[in-house]
C-alpha positions as CSV (number, residue, x, y, z in Angstrom):
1,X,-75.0,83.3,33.1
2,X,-77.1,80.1,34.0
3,X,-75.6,78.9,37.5
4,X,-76.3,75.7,39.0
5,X,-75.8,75.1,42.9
6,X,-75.5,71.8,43.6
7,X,-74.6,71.4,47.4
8,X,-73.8,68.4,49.9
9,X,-74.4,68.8,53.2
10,X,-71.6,70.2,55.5
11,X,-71.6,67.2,58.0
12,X,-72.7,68.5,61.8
13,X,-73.1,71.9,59.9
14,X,-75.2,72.8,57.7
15,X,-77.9,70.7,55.4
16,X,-77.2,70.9,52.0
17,X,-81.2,72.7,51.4
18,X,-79.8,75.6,53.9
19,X,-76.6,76.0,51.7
20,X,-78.3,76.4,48.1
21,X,-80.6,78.8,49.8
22,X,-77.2,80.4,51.1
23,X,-75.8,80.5,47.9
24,X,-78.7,81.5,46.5
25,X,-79.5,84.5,48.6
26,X,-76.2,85.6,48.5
27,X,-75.5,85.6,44.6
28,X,-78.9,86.8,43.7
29,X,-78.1,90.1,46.1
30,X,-75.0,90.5,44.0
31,X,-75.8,89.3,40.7
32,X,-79.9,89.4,40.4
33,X,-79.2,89.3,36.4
34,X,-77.6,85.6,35.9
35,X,-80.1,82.4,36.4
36,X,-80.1,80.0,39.1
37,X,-81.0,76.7,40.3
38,X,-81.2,75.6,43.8
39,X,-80.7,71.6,43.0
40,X,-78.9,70.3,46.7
41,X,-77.6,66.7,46.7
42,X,-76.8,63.8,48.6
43,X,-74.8,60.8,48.3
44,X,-76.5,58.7,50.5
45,X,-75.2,59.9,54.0
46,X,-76.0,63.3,56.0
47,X,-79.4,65.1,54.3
48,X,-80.1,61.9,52.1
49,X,-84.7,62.4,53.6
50,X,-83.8,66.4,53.5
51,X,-82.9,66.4,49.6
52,X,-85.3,64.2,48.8
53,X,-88.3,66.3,49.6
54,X,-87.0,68.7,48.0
55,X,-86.7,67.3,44.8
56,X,-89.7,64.8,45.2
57,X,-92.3,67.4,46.6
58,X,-92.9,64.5,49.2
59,X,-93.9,65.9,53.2
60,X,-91.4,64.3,55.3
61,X,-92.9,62.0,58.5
62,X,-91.8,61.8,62.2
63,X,-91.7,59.4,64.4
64,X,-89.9,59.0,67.9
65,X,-87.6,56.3,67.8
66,X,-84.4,54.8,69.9
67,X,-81.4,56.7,68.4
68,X,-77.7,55.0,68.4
69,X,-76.4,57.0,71.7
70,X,-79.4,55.8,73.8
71,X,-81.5,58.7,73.6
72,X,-85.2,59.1,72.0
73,X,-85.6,61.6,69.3
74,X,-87.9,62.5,66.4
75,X,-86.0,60.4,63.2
76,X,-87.4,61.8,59.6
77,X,-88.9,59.8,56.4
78,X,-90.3,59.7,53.3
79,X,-93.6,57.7,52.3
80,X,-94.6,57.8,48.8
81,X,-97.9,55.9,48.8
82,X,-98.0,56.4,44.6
83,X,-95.2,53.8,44.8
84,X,-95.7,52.1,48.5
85,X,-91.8,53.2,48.7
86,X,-90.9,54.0,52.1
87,X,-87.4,56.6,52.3
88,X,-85.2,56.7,55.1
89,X,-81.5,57.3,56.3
90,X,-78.7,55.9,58.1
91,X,-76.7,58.5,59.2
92,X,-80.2,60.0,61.4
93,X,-80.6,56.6,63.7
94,X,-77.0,55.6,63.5
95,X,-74.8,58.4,62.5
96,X,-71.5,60.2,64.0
97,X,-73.5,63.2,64.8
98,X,-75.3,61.4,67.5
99,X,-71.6,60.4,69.1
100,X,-69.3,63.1,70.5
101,X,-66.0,62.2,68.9
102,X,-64.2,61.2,72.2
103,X,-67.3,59.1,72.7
104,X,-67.2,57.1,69.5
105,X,-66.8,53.3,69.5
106,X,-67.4,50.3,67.2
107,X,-66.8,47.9,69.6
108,X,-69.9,49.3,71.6
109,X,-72.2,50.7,69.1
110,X,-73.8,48.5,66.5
111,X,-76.9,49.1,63.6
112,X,-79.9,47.5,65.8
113,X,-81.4,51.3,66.0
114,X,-81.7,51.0,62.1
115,X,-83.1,48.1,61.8
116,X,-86.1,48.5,64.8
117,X,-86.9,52.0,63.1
118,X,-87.6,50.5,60.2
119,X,-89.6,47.7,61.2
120,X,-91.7,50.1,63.7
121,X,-92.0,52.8,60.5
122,X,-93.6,49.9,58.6
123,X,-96.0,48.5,61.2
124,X,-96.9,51.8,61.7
125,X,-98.0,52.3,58.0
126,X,-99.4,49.0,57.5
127,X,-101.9,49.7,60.8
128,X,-102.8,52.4,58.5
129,X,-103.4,50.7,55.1
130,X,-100.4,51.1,53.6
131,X,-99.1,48.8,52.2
132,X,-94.8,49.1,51.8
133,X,-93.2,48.0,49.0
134,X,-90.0,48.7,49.3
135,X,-87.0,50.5,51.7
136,X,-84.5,52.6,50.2
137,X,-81.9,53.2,52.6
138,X,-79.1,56.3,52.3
139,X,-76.2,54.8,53.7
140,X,-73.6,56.6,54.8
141,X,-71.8,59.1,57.9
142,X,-72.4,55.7,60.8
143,X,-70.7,55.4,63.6
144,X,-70.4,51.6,63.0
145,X,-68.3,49.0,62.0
146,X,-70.6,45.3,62.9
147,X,-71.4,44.8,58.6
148,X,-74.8,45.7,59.4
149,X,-75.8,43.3,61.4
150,X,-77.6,44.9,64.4
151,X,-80.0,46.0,61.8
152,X,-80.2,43.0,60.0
153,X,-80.7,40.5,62.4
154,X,-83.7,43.1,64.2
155,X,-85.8,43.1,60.7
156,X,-85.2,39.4,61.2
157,X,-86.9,38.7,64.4
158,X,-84.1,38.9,67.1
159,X,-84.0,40.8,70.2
160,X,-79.7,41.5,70.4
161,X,-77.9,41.4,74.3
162,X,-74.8,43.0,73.3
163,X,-73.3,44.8,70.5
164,X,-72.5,42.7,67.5
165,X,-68.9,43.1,67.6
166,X,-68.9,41.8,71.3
167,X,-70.6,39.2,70.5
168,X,-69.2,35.7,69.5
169,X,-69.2,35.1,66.0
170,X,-70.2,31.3,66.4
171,X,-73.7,33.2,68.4
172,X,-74.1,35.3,65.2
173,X,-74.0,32.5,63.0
174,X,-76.9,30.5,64.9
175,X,-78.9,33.7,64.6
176,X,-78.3,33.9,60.8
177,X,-80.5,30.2,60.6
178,X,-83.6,31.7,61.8
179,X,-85.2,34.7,60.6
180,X,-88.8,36.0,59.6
181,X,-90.6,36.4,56.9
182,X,-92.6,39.9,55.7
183,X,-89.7,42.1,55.4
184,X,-90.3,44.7,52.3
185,X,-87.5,44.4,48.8
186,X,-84.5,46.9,50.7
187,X,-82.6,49.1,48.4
188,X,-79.5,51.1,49.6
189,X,-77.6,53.6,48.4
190,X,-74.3,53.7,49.0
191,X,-72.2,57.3,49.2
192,X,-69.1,55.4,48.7
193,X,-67.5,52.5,46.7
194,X,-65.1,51.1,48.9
195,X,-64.2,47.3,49.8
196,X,-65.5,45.5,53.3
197,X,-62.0,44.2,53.7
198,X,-58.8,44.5,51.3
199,X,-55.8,46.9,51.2
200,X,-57.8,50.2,51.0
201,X,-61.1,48.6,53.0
202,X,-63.7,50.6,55.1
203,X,-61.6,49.8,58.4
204,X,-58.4,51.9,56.5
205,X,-60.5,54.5,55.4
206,X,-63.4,55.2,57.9
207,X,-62.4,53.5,61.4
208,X,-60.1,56.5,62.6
209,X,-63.9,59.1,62.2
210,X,-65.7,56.4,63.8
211,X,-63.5,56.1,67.0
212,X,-60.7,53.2,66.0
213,X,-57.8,53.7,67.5
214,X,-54.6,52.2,66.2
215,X,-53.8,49.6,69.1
216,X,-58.0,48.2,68.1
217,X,-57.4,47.6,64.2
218,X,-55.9,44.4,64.5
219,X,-58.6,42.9,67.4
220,X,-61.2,44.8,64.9
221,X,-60.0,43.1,61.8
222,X,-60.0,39.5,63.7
223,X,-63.2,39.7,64.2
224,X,-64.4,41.2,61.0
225,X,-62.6,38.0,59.9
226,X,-64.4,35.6,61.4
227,X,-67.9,37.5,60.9
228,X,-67.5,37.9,57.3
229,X,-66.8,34.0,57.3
230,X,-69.6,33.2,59.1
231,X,-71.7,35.0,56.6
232,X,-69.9,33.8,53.6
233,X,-70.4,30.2,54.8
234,X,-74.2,31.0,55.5
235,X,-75.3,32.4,52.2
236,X,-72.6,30.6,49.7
237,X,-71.7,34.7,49.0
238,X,-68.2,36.1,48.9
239,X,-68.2,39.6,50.3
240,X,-64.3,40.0,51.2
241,X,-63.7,42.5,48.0
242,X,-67.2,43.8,47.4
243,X,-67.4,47.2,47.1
244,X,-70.1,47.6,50.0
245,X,-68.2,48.6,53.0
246,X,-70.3,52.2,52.8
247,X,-72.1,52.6,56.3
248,X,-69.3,49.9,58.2
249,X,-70.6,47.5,55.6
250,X,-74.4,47.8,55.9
251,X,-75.4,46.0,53.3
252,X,-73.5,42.9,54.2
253,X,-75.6,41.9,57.0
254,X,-78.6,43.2,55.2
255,X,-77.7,41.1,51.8
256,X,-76.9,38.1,53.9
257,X,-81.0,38.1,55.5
258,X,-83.0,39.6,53.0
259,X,-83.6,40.5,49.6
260,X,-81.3,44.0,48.9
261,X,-80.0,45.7,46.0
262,X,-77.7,48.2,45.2
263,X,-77.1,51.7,43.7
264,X,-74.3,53.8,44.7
265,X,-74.1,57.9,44.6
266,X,-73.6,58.6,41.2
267,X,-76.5,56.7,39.8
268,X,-78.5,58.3,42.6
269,X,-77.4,61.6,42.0
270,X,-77.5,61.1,37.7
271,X,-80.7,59.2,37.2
272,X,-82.5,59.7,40.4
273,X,-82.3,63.4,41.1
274,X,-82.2,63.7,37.3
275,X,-79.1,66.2,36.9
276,X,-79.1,64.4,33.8
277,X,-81.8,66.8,32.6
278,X,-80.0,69.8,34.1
279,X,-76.1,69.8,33.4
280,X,-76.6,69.9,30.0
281,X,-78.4,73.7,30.4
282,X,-75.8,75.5,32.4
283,X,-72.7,77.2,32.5
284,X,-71.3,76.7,35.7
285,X,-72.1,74.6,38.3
286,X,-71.4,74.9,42.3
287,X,-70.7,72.4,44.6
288,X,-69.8,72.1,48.6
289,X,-67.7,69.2,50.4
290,X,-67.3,69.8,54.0
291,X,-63.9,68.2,53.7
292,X,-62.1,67.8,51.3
293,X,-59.9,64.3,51.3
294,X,-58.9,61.2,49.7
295,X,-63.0,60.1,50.5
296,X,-64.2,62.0,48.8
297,X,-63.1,60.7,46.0
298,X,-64.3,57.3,46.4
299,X,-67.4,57.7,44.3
300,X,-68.9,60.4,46.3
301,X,-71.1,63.5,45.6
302,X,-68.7,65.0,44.6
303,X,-66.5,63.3,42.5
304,X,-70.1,62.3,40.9
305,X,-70.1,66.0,40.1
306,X,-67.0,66.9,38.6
307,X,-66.4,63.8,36.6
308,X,-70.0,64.7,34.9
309,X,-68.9,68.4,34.9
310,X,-65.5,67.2,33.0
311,X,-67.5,64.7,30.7
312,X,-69.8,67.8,30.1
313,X,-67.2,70.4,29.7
314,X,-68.8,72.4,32.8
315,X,-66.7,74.8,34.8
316,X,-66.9,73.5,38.3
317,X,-66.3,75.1,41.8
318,X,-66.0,73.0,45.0
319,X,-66.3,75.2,48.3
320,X,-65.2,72.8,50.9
321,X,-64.2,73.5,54.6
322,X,-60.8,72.7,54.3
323,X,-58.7,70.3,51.4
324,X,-56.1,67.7,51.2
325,X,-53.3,69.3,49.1
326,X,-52.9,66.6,47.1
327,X,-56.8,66.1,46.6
328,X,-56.8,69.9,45.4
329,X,-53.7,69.5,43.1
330,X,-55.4,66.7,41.5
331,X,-58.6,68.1,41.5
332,X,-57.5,71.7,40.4
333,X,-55.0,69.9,37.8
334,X,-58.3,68.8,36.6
335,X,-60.1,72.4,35.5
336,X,-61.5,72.2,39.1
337,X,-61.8,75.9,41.0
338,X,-61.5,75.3,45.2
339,X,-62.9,77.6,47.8
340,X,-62.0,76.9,51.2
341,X,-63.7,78.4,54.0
342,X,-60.9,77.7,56.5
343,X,-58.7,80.3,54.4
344,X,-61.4,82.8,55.5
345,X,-60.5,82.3,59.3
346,X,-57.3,82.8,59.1
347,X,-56.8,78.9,58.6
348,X,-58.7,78.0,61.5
349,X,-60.7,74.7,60.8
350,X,-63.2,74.9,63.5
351,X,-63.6,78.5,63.0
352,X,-64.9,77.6,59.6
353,X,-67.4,75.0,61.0
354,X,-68.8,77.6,64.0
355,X,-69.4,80.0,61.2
356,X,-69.9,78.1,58.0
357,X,-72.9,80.5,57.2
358,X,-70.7,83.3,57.4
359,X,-67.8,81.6,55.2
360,X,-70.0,80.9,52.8
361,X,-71.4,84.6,52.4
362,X,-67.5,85.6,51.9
363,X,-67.1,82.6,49.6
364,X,-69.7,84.2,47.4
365,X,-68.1,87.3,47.0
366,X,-64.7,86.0,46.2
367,X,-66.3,83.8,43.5
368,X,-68.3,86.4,42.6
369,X,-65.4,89.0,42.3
370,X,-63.7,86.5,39.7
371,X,-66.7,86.1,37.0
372,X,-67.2,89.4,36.8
């Protein structure tokens, strides 16, 4: 049997390059006969620099830089100076595994630290004599809300006071007028198709992980409002229902200042990664969601996976942490086989996420137990 692991990341657990090896290890100790191939994924949030080395055979770069909760860190990219292409991610500068939960904010915490790593990353090549053509962006798992402007309006020259979303909108708009020039072509992927503002919007789905509570939706929404005008009436763009609210709408700000374009997970993961070219030469594929919700349906990894594996006629299994019953009853309804680590704790969520290594060794075994 030809089995192909094709792992996210387990956000704040494990990377998705440490789970295929998991899987890997594990299956090969019980099963050393059938074929496999490591081949981890990413939709654009947590792991997005990680997978890409992997597949691209690129060395990954440090560099210390201002991280969203104050602190300074080493922050990971990619440089491939075949191309001039320069790699990075959002969820490493701005990302909910910098905030604590109880911590999290979007009224305090904005994209700036996205934006001034970028432009440093690129000075920093170009002292060095190379030359950057273009910045593609993995958006996805931030801790903000402010449409990407923090980062935008930093590539564009200005030094921010306060956090975009505390900040008056009529402010913002002057700072839209001026920007420089120089800024590289910016391409982002997106790990989710979901609108900046509508009935099902980026503020219903993603606000509650990011810190929103309920009695801040409506002051939030106002002053999306007005923001979203403000850009609208700037670049003669309508943004309202476009399906770029991935990152708290990062590509907004970014589309409204410079020149962007788009791709979201599944072309990233089909075309880019290329499991075009290895789908069609297996008999069973493996895949990991940490959870397991309405999300990840929204054009994610893995809904990239097992509509491909359905188009394909692939048996698929998802190991996840933990599922939404109704996301498993469509999802099994489907042909779709569901691990979840939780079930291997006794239920226990958090148990899972302590010992996700662990859960995933026992996952094996169960899976293992049932192709044999």
């Amino acid at each position: 049997m030809r089995i192909l692991f094709a792992p996210n990341a387990f956000k704040e657990s494990l990377s998705a390059r440490t789970i295929s090896g998991i899987l890997f290890n594990n299956f090969n100790a019980l099963a050393p006969h059938h074929q496999y191939q490591q081949f981890p994924i990413s939709d654009g949030g947590d792991g997005f620099i990680d997978v890409l080395a992997f597949h691209k055979g690129i060395t990954k770069s440090r560099i210390n830089a201002q991280l969203i909760n104050g602190t300074f860190g080493d922050a990971e990219y990619l440089f491939d100076e075949q191309s001039g292409v320069l790699f990075t991610e959002s969820a490493s500068l701005i990302g909910l595994k910098l905030i604590p939960a109880p911590q999290r904010d979007v009224f305090t915490y904005d994209s700036r630290c996205l934006g001034a790593f970028i432009k440093r990353v690129c000075k920093v090549l170009e002292v060095s004599g190379k030359q950057v053509n273009k910045v593609v962006i993995g958006v996805g798992g931030t801790a903000t809300i402010d449409l990407g402007l923090g980062a935008s309006l930093v590539l564009a020259g200005h030094n921010l006071t306060k956090p975009i979303l505390r900040t008056d909108s009529a402010e913002v708009a002057q700072l839209l007028k001026i920007k420089e020039l120089g800024c590289p072509h910016i391409e982002l992927v997106l790990d989710v198709k979901v609108a900046v503002m509508g009935q099902e919007d980026m503020v219903t789905e993603f606000g509650a992980q990011k810190g929103l509570k309920q009695e801040q939706t409506e002051m939030l929404r106002h002053q999306l409002n007005e923001l979203v005008g403000s850009l609208e009436a700037t670049t003669g763009k309508e943004y309202r229902s476009k399906a770029m609210g991935a990152g708290g709408g990062l590509a907004v700000g970014l589309d409204a200042l410079h020149e962007i374009s788009l791709s979201h997970s599944a072309e990233f993961v089909w075309e880019f990664l290329d499991l075009k070219s290895f789908l069609p030469n297996t008999d069973l594929v493996i895949t990991t969601e940490g959870k397991l919700d309405r999300t990840s349906l929204l054009n994610k990894s893995v809904s990239v996976i097992e509509s491909k594996c359905l188009e394909h006629r692939k048996p698929l299994i998802i190991i996840c942490g933990s599922a939404e019953e109704e996301v498993k009853h469509y999802l099994t309804g489907r042909g779709t086989k569901i691990f979840e680590l939780a079930g291997f704790f006794g239920g226990s969520i958090q148990e899972s996420i302590l010992h996700a290594e662990l859960g995933l060794q026992k996952c094996v075994k169960a899976i293992y137990a049932g192709l044999k």
